[in-house]
C-alpha positions in Angstrom: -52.0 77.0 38.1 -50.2 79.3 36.1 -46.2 80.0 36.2 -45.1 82.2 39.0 -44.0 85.0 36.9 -44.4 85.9 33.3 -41.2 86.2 31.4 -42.0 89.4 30.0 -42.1 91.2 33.3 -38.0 90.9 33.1 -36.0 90.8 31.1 -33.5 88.1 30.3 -30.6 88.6 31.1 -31.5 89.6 34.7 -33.9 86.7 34.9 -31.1 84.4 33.7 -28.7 85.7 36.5 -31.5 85.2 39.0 -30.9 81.6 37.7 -27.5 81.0 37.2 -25.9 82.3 40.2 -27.6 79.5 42.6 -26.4 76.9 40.3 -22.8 78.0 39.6 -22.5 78.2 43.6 -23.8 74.3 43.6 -21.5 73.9 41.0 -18.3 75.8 43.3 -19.3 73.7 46.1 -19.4 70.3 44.1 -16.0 71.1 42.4 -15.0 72.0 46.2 -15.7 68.8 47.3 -13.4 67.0 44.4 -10.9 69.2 45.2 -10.9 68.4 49.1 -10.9 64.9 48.1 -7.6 65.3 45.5 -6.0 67.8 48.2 -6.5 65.7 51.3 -5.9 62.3 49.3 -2.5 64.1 48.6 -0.9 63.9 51.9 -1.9 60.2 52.2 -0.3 59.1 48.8 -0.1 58.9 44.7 -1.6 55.9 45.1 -4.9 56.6 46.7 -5.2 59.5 44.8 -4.7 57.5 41.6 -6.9 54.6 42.5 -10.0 57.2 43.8 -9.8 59.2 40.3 -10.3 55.6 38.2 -12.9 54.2 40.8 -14.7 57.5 40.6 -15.3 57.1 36.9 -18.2 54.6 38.1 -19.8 57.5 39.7 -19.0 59.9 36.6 -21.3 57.4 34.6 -23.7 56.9 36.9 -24.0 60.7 37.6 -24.6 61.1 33.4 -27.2 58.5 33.3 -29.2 60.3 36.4 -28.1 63.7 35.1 -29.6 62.9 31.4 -32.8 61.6 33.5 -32.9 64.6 35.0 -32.5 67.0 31.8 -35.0 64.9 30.4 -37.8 65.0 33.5 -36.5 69.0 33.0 -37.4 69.4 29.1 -40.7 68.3 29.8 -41.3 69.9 33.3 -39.8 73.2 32.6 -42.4 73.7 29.7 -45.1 72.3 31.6 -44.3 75.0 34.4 -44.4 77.4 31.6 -48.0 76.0 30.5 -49.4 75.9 34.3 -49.8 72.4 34.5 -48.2 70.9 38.2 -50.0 67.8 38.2 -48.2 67.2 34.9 -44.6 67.5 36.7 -45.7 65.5 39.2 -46.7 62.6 37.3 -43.3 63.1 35.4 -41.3 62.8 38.0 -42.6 59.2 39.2 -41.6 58.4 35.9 -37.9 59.4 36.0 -37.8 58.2 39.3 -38.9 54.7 38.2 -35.3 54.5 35.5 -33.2 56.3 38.3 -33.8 53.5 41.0 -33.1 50.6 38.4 -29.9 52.5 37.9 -29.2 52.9 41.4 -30.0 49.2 42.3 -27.4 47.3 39.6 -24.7 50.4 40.2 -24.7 49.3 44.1 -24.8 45.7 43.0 -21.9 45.6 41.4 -20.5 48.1 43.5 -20.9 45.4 46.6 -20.8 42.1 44.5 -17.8 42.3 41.8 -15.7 45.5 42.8 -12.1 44.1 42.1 -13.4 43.2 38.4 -14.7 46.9 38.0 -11.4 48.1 39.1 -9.5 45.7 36.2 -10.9 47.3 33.5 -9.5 50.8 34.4 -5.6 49.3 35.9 -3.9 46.4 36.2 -1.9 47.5 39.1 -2.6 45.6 42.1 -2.2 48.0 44.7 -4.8 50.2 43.2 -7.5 47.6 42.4 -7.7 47.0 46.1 -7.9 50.7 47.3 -10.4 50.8 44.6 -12.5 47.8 45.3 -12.5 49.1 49.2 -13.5 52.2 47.7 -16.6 50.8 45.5 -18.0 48.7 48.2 -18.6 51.7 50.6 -19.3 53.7 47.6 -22.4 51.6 47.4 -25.2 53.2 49.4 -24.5 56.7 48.1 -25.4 55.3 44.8 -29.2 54.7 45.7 -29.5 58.0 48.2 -28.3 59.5 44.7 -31.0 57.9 42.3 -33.4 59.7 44.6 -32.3 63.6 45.0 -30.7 64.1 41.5 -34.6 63.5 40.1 -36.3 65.1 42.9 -33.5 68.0 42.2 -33.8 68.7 38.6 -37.5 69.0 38.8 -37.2 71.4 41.4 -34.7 73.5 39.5 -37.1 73.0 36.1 -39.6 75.5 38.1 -37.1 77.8 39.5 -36.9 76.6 43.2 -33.1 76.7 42.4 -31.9 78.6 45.8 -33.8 75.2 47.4 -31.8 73.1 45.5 -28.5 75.1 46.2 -29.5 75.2 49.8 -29.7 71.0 49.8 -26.4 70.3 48.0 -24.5 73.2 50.0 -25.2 71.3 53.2 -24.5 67.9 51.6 -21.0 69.4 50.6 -20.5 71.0 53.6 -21.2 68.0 55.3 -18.7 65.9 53.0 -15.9 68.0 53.4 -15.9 68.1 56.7 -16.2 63.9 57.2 -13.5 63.2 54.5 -11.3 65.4 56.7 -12.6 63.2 59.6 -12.1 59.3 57.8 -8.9 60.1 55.8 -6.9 61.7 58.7 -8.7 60.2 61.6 -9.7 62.8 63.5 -11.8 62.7 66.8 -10.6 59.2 67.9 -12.1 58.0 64.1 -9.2 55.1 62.2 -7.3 56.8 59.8 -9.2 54.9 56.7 -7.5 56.9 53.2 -9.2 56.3 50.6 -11.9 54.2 52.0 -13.0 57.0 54.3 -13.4 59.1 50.8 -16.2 56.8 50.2 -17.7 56.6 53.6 -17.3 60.4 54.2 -19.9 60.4 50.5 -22.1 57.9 51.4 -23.1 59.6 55.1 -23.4 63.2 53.6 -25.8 61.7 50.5 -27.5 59.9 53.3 -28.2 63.1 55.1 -28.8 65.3 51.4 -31.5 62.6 50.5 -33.1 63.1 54.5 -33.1 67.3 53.5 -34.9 66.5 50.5 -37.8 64.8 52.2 -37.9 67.4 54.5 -38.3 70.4 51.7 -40.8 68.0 50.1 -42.7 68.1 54.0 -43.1 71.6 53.4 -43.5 72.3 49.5 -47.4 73.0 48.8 -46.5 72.1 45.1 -43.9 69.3 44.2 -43.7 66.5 46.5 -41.3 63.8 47.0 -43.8 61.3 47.1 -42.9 57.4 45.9 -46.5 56.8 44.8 -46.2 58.5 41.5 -43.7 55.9 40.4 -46.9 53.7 40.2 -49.2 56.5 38.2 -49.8 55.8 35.1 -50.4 58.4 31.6 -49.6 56.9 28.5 -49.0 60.2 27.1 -46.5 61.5 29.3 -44.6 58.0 29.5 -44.6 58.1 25.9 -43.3 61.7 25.8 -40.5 61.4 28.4 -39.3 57.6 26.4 -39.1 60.1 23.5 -37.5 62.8 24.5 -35.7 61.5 27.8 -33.7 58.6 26.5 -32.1 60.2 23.6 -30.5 62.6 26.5 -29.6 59.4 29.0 -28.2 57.8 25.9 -26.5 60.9 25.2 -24.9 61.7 28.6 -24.3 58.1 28.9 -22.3 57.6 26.1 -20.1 60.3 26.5 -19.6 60.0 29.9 -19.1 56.5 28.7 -16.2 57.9 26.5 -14.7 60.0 28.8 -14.1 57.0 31.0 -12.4 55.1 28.1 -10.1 58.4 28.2 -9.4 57.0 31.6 -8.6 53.5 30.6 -6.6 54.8 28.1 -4.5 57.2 30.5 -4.9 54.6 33.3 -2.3 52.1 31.2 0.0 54.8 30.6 1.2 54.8 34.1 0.3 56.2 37.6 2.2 59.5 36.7 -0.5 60.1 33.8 -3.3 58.9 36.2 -2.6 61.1 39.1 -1.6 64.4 37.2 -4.9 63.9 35.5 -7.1 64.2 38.6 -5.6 66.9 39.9 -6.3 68.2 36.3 -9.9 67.2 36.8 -10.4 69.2 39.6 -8.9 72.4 38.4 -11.0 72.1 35.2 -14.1 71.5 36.8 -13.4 75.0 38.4 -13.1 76.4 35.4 -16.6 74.8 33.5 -18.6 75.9 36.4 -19.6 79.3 35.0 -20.0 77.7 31.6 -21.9 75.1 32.9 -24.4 76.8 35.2 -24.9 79.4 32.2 -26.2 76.3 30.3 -28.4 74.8 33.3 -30.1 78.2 33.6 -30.7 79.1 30.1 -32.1 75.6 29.4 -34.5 76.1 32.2 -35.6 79.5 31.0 -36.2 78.8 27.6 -37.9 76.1 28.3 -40.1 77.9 30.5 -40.7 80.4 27.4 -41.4 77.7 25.0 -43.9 76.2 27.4 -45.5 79.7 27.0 -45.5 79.3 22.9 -43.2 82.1 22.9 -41.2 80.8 20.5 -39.9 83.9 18.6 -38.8 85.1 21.9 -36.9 81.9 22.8 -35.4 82.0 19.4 -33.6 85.7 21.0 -32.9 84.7 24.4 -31.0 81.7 22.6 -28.9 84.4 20.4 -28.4 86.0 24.3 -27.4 82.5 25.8 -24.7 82.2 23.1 -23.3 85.5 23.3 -23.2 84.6 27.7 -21.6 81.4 26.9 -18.3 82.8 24.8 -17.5 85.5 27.9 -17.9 82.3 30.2 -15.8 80.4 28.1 -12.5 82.5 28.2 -13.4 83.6 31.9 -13.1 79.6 32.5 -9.7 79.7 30.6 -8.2 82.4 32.9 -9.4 80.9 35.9 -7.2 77.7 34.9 -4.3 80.0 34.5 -4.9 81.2 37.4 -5.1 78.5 39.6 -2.1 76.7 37.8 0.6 78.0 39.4 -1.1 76.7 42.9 -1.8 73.4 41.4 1.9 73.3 40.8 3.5 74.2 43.7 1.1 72.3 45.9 0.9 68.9 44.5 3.1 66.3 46.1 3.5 64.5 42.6 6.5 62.6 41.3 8.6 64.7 38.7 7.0 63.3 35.9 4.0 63.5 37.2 4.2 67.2 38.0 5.7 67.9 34.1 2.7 66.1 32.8 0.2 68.2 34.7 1.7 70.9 33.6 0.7 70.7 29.9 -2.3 68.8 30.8 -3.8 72.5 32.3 -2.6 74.4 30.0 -3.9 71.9 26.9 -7.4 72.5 28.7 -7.3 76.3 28.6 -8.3 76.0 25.5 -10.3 73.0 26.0 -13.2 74.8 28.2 -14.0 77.0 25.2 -15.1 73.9 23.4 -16.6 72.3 26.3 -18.8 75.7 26.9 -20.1 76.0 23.8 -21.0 72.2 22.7 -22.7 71.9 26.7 -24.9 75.2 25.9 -26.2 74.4 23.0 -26.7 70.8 23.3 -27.9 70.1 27.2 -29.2 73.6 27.3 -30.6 75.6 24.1 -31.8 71.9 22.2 -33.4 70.2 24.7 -35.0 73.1 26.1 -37.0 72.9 22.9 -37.4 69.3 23.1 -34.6 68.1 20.9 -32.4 65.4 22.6 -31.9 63.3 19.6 -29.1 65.6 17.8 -27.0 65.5 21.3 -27.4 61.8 21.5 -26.1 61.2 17.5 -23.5 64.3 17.2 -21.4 62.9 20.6 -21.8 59.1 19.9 -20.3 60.0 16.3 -17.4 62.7 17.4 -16.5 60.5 20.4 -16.7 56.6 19.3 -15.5 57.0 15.7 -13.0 59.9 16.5 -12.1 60.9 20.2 -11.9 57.2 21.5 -10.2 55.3 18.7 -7.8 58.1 18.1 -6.7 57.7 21.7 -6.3 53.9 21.9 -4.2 54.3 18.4 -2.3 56.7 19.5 -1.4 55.1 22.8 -1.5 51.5 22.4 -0.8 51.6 17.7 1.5 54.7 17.0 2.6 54.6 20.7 2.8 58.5 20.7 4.4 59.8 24.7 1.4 60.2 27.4 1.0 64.4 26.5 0.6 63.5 22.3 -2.4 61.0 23.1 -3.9 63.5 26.2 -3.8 66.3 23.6 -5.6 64.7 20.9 -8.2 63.5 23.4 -8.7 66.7 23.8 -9.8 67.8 20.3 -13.2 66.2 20.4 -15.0 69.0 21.7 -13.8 71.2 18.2 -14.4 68.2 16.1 -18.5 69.0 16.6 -18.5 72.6 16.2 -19.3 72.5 12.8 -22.2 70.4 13.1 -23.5 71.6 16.2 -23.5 75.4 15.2 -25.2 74.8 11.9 -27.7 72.8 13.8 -28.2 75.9 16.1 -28.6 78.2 13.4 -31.1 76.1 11.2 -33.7 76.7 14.0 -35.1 73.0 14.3 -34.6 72.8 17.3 -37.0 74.9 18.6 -40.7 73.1 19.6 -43.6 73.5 22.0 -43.9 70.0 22.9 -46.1 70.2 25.6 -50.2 68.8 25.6 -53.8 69.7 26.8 -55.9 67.1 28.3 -54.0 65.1 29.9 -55.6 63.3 32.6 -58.5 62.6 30.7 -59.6 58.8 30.3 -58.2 58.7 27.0 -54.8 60.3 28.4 -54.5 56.9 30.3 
């Protein structure tokens, strides 16, 4: 079977924009979501919102691990889409499916079996280590719904069926917002349930996004959703995703990893620095969602273009993708001076708390740029040509022997006030630019790695 539409036909910056714009909207309506859960979580108290923003740092890891899956299952599926081959991407997604589950299985264990000792790692505030163990146990089931749709998700989106994939998450959203509204403030008769019903409300609408997902799968005539893959066996192709997939899980993993120890760091400088930091979460995230979906897309169609051995042509679209990525960079920036001034006069913060938040968004103005540029090149423009290993070395280097012990000896050594440490957390993203950039432009990056004759005995 050969890929829906040649490349060539159009050119890339339409095509790109053909992509993007389904996946920036998924990206709105996810950032919507967190947003409704800081905004609503506001009118209940400092405390839940505090205790919701550390517990959620569980699903921030998890999310990494089955995001990195899913880039992975993508650098091999979106050239294999680009070659023709479907059984291929079948057979590799039973394979990412089989690490996702294990994931999903100890995540909910420890989720329903030890929550109070997950909480004490981020707080040692009582108060919030029992809104967040409430929180974690009913967190639990959305963790294995989860395991299931991210994979089946990212190999739709690795041969284009993004406005599919858009179409699930919108009504799992959708479906969230709505609920948190109902379990936080106890509408319809429902117990007013605060943070708890955060978790609840997440759990139901995964629940329902995993049921849509079977139900596109019922009616695709190419990629199914079909569990028996998870028991196919090809050598190569197992070999090939270990190679190229766990460098990316390790990558995500480790820096979602870090970004948590951010939290723990922030967490035991006081609720005020806890709870101005998720609402400066949630104003961020709105302002990486172009950034972001520009380096989904442009991952996905160059690795469509490498599966086609254009490789001369990948090398421009990159050039293209980087150019994309600056504009989306400083249109992030004003869209967190933008929505500052809301964030401000809405939150129902203490005093510190509001001053801290303050300087927190306008530190991160700034701080997109970096984000932006690292995410495209490193998710996007090196793994689409099969290169996961850089990611995986440049992040665990610039996080875990800069970002992260920087930010313990600032806070816990030197003592330094809460916005000194924030702030040089906040440098990591620069700290890789030299390395990453001169990666970029060395052109090593770029490789066909897909194969011929794969399901032939000796494949097996």
């Amino acid at each position: 079977m050969q890929a829906k539409q040649n490349i060539k036909n159009d050119s890339f910056y339409r095509h790109i924009f053909k992509l993007v714009l389904p996946i920036v909207l998924q990206n709105l309506l996810s950032a919507a979501v967190s947003s409704t859960d800081v905004v609503m979580l506001n009118y209940v108290g400092q405390s839940s919102i505090s205790a919701v923003s550390l517990a959620s740092q569980y699903a921030s890891v998890l999310f990494m691990v089955f995001y990195g899956l899913g880039t992975g299952v993508t650098i091999l599926c979106a050239q294999y889409y680009g070659k023709g081959d479907m059984q291929a991407i079948q057979v590799l997604e039973g394979i990412a499916m089989r690490f996702s589950l294990v994931f999903a299985f100890v995540f909910a264990g420890l989720a329903l079996a030890v929550p109070r000792e997950m909480m004490r790692i981020f707080t040692n505030d009582a108060e919030l280590i029992e809104l967040g163990a409430s929180y974690l146990r009913c967190m639990s089931v959305s963790y294995l719904c989860w395991g299931v749709t991210e994979v089946y998700l990212a190999v739709l989106r690795s041969i284009e069926r993004v406005v599919i994939c858009t179409a699930v998450n919108m009504l799992a959203f959708v479906l969230n917002i709505i609920l948190n509204a109902v379990f936080i403030f106890g509408l319809f008769g429902m117990p007013k349930l605060g943070a708890t019903g955060v978790a609840i409300a997440t759990s139901l609408s995964r629940l329902v996004e995993l049921v849509a997902c079977f139900m596109v799968s019922f009616r695709s005539k190419d990629i199914k959703l079909d569990f028996r893959y998870i028991f196919v066996s090809n050598k190569v192709l197992f070999s090939d995703f270990l190679r190229l997939s766990l460098p990316a899980v390790g990558n995500d993993i480790i820096w979602s990893v870090a970004f948590s120890m951010y939290s723990v760091i922030m967490g035991h400088l006081g609720t005020d620095a806890v709870a101005a930091n998720s609402f400066v979460v949630v104003v961020r995230n709105f302002g990486t969602v172009l950034c972001f979906g520009m380096a989904s897309a442009g991952g996905i169609l160059l690795g469509n273009m490498i599966g086609e051995n254009k490789l001369e042509e990948s090398r421009d679209g990159a050039k293209k993708l980087m150019k994309l990525t600056i504009i989306t960079g400083v249109i992030g920036s004003l869209i967190i001076l933008a929505v500052m001034p809301l964030a401000l006069k809405y939150a129902d913060l203490s005093p510190q708390a509001m001053h801290y938040m303050k300087y927190m968004l306008l530190i991160n103005t700034y701080y997109v740029m970096g984000a932006a540029v690292n995410t495209t090149l490193i998710a996007g423009v090196f793994r689409a040509g099969g290169d996961s290993k850089f990611g995986f070395f440049c992040d665990g280097i610039a996080m875990w022997c800069y970002a992260v012990p920087l930010g313990f000896i600032a806070a816990f050594v030197i003592k330094l006030p809460v916005m000194w440490v924030y702030f040089l957390l906040c440098t990591d993203e620069f700290v890789k630019w030299p390395w990453v950039i001169k990666h970029y432009r060395s052109g090593k990056w770029l490789n066909n790695i897909t194969r011929n004759d794969l399901f032939t005995e000796n494949a097996d």
